[in-house]
LOBALO-206587 format. One line per field, with one value per residue (C-alpha): residue number from 1; z, y, x; residue in one letter. Coordinates in nm, 3 decimals. Example, Ala and Ser with C-alpha at 12.3 -4.5 7.8 and 13.67 -1.06 7.14 Angstrom:
<sites>
mimar: c(1 / 2)
zz: c(0.780 / 0.714)
yy: c(-0.450 / -0.106)
xx: c(1.230 / 1.367)
baza: c(A / S)
</sites>
This chain:
<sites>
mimar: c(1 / 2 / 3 / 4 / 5 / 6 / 7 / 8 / 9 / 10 / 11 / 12 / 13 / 14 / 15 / 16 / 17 / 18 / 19 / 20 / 21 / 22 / 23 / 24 / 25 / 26 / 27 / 28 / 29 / 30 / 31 / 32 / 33 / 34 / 35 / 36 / 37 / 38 / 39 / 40 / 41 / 42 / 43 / 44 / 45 / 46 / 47 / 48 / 49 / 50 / 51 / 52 / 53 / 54 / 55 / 56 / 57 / 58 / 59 / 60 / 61 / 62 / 63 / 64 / 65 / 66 / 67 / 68 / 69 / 70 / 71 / 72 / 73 / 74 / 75 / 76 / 77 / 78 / 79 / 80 / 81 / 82 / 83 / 84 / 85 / 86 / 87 / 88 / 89 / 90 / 91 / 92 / 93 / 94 / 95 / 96 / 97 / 98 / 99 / 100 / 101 / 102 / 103 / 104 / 105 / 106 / 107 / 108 / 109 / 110 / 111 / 112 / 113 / 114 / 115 / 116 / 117 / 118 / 119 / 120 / 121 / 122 / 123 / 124 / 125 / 126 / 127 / 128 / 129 / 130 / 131 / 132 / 133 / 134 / 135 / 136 / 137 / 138 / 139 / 140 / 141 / 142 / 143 / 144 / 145 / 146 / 147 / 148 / 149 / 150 / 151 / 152 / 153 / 154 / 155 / 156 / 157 / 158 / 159 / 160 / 161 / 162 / 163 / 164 / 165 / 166 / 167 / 168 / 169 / 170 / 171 / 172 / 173 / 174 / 175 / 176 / 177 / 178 / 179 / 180 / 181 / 182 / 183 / 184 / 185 / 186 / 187 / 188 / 189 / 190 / 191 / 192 / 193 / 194 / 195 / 196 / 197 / 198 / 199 / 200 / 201 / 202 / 203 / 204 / 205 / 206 / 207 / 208 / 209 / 210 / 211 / 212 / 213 / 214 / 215 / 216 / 217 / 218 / 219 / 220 / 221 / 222 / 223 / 224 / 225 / 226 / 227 / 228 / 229 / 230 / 231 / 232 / 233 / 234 / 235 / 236 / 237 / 238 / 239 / 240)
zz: c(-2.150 / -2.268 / -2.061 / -2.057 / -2.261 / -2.560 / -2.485 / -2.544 / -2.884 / -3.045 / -3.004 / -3.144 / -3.266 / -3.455 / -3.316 / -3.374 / -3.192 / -3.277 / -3.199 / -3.181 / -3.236 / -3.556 / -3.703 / -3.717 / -3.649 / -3.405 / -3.316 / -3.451 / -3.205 / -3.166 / -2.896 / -2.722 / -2.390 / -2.329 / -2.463 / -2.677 / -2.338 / -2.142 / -2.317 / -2.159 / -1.817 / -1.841 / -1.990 / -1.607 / -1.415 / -1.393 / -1.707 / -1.916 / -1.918 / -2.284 / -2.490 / -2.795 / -2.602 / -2.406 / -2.765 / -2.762 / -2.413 / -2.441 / -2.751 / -2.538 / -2.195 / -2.453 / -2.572 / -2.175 / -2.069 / -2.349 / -2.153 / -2.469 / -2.502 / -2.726 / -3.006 / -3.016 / -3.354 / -3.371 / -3.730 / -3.768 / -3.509 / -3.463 / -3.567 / -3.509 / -3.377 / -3.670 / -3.877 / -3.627 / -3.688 / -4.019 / -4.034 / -3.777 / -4.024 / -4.334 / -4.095 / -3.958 / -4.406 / -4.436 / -4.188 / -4.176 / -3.821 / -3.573 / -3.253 / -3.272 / -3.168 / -3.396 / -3.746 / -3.745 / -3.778 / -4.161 / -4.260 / -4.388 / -4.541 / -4.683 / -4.621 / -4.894 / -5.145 / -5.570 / -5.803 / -5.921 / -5.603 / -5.555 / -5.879 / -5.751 / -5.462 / -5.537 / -5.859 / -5.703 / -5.561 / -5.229 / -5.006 / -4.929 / -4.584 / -4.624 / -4.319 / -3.949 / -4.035 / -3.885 / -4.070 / -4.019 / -4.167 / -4.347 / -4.522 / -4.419 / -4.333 / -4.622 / -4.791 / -4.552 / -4.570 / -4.678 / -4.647 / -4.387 / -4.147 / -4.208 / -4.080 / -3.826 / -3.569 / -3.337 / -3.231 / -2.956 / -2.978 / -2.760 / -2.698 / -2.677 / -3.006 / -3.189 / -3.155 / -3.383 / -3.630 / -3.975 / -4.176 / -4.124 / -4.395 / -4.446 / -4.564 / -4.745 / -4.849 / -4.780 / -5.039 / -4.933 / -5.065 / -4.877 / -4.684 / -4.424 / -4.148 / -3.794 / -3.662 / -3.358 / -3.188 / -2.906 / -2.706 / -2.970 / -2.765 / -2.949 / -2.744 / -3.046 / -3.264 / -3.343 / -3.663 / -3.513 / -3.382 / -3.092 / -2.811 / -2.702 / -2.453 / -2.419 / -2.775 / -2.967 / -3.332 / -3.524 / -3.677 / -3.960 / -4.363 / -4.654 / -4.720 / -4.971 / -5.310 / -5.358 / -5.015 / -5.164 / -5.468 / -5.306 / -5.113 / -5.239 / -5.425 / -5.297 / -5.069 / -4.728 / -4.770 / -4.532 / -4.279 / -4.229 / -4.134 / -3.926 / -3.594 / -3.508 / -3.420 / -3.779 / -3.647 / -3.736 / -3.697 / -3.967 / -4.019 / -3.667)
yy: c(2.042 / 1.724 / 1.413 / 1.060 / 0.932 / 1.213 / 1.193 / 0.797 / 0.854 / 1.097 / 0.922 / 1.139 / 1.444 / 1.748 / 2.130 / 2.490 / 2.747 / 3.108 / 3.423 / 3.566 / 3.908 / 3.835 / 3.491 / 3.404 / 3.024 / 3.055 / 2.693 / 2.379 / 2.100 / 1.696 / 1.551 / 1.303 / 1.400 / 1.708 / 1.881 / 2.112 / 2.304 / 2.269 / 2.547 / 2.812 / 2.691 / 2.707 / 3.088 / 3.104 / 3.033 / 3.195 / 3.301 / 3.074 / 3.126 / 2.972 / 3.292 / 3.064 / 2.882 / 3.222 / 3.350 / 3.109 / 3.197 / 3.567 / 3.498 / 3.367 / 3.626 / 3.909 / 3.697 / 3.687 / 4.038 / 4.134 / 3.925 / 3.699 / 3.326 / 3.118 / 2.966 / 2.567 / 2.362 / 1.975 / 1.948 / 1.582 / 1.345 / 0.959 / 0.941 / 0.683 / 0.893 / 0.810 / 0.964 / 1.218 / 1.373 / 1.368 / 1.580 / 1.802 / 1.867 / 1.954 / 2.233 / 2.383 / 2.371 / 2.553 / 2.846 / 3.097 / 3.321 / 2.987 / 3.010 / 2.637 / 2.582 / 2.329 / 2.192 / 1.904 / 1.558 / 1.391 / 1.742 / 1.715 / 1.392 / 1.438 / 1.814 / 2.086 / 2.144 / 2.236 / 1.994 / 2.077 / 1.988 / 1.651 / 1.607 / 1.763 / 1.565 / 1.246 / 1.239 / 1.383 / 1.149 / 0.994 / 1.202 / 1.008 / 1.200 / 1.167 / 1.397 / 1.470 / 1.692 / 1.854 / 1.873 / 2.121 / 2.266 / 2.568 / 2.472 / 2.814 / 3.046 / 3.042 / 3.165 / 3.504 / 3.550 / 3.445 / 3.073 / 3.159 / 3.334 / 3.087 / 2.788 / 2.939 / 3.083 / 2.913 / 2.579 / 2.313 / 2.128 / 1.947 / 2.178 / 1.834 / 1.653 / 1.987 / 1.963 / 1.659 / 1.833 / 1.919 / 2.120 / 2.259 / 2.146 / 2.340 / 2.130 / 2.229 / 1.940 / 1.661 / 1.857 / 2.031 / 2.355 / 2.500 / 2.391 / 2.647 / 2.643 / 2.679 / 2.909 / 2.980 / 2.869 / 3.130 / 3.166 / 3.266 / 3.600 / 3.973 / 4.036 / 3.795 / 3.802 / 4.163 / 4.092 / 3.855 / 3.969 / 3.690 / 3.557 / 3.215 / 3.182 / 2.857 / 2.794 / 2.818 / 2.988 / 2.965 / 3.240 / 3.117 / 3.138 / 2.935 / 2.568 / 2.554 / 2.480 / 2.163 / 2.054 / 2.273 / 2.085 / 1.687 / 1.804 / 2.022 / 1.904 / 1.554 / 1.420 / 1.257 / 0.892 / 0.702 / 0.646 / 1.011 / 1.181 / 1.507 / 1.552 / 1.744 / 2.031 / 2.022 / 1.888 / 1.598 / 1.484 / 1.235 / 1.043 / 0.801)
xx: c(-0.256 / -0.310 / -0.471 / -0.269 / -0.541 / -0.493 / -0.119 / -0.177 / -0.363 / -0.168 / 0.169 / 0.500 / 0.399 / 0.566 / 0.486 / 0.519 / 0.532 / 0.340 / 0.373 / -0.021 / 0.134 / 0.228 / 0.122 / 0.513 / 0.632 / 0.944 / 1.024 / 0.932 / 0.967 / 0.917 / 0.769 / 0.516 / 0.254 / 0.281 / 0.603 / 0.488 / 0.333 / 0.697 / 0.841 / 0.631 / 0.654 / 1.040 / 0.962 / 0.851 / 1.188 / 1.519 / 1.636 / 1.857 / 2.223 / 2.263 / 2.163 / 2.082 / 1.769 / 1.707 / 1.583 / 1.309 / 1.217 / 1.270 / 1.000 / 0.793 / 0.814 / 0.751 / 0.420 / 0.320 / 0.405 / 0.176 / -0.121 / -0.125 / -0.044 / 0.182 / -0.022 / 0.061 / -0.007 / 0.066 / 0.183 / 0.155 / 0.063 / 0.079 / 0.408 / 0.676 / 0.970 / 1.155 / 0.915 / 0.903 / 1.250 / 1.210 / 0.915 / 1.073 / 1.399 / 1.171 / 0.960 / 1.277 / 1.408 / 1.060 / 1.043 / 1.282 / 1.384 / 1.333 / 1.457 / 1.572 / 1.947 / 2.010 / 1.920 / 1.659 / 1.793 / 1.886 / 1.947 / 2.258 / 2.251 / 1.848 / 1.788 / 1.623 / 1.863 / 1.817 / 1.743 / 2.109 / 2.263 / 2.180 / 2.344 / 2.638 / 2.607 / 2.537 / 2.789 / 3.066 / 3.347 / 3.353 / 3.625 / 3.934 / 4.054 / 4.408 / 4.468 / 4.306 / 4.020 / 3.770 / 3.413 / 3.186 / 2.831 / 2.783 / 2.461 / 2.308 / 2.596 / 2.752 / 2.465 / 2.540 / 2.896 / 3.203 / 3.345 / 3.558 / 3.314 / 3.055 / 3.299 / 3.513 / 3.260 / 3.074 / 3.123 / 3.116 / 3.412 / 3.690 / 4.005 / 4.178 / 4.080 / 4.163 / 4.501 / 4.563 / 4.338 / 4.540 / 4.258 / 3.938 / 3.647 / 3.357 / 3.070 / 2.771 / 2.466 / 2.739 / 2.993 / 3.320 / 3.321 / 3.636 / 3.935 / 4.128 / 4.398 / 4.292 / 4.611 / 4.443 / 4.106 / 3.943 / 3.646 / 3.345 / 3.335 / 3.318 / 3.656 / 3.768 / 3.512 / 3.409 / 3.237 / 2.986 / 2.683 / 2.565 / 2.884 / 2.897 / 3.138 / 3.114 / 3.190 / 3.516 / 3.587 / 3.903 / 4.184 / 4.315 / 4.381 / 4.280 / 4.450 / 4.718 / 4.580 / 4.703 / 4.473 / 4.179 / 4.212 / 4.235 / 3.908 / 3.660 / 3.401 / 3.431 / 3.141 / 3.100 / 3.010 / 2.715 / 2.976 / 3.033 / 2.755 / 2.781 / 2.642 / 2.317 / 2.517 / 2.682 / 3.064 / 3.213 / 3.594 / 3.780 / 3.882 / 3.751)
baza: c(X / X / X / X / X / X / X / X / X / X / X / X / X / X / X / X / X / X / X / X / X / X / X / X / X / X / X / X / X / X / X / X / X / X / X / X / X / X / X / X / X / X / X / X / X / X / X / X / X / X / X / X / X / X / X / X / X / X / X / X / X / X / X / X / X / X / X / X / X / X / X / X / X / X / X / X / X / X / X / X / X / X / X / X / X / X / X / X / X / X / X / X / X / X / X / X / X / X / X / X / X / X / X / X / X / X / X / X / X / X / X / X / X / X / X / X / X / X / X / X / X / X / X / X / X / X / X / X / X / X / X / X / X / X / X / X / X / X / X / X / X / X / X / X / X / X / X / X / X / X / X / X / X / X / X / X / X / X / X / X / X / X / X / X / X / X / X / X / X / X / X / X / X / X / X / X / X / X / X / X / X / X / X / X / X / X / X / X / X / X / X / X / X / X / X / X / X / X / X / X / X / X / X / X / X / X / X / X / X / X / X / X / X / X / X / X / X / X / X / X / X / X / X / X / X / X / X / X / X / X / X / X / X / X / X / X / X / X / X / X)
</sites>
């Protein structure tokens, strides 16, 4: 643990998490004092209900029942938190398998992408939302599966706000890349959701078909301005 005085010096800092077993990063974190420790005294208490952070902390119990301890690295330190967040979006871009529930901040809007994409992205036309829509990232599903798995399955969102919503846009590095019709949103449980591996009841995921070509065509390719950036969780409704 670290003293006040060290946690005074060191400022803002950016972590990861390793497994000793296997030299493998699993989380990358931000923090300041003593954060990076917290996570392994919350592997300690009851176990979490939300299975996405329980994959951290089952991570970690496995490290402990093993008589071994999490290895902790401070990436960077004496960081503005700014600068912070930043650093922590280009380590979660870097390492593959983290346990992190989220993407790091700016990564939609700054994340890794080709040389070729940022041309896309930063020549393409600014989107004109001529409907209720509902945004939402794909930047590393869709790499896995098709379109329409990647963006209908699983997602935080208000039951109430999705009734005005028109059309679903699936967003990839600030681009739209598909359109599609929500006919029906559910829990994001496997009594709905068969083909998904991990359940999050308290999320919802979406039935539906591909948007007439004529939407398709008025939307994809076009980017999200500045005044549209998405969320943290990737979700973003338009227009406000």
């Amino acid at each position: 643990m670290f003293s006040d005085d060290v946690s005074e010096q060191i400022g803002y800092y950016v972590y990861r998490l390793v497994d000793p077993r296997n030299g493998e990063t699993f989380y990358v974190g931000k923090g300041q004092g003593n954060r990076v420790f917290q996570h392994a005294v919350g592997a300690r208490v009851e176990k979490e209900e939300n299975s996405a952070i329980s994959l951290k902390l089952d991570r970690i119990r496995e490290i402990h029942k093993e008589g071994l301890s999490v290895n902790h690295f401070i990436h960077r330190h004496k960081l503005d938190e700014a600068t912070a967040l930043h650093v922590e979006a280009a380590l979660i871009d870097a390492y593959p398998n983290l346990t992190n529930i989220v993407r790091g901040h700016y990564s939609d809007d700054c994340g890794v992408a080709s040389s070729q994409e940022l041309l896309l992205r930063y020549q393409a036309p600014l989107i004109d939302f001529q409907h209720k829509v509902l945004l939402l990232a794909v930047n590393k599903t869709s790499s896995m599966m098709s379109n329409y798995d990647a963006v209908r399955y699983a997602w935080r969102l208000s039951a109430e706000r999705l009734k005005a919503i028109e059309y679903i846009l699936a967003i990839k590095n600030n681009l739209v890349i598909d359109a599609f019709i929500a006919e029906k949103w559910l829990p994001a449980t496997k009594a709905y959701f068969s083909g998904f591996e991990k359940e999050y009841p308290d999320r919802k995921g979406f039935i539906g078909r591909q948007a007439p070509e004529e939407i398709r065509t008025l939307y994809i390719g076009k980017r999200l301005g500045p005044d549209y950036s998405l969320s943290q969780a990737g979700t973003r409704y338009a227009p406000d």
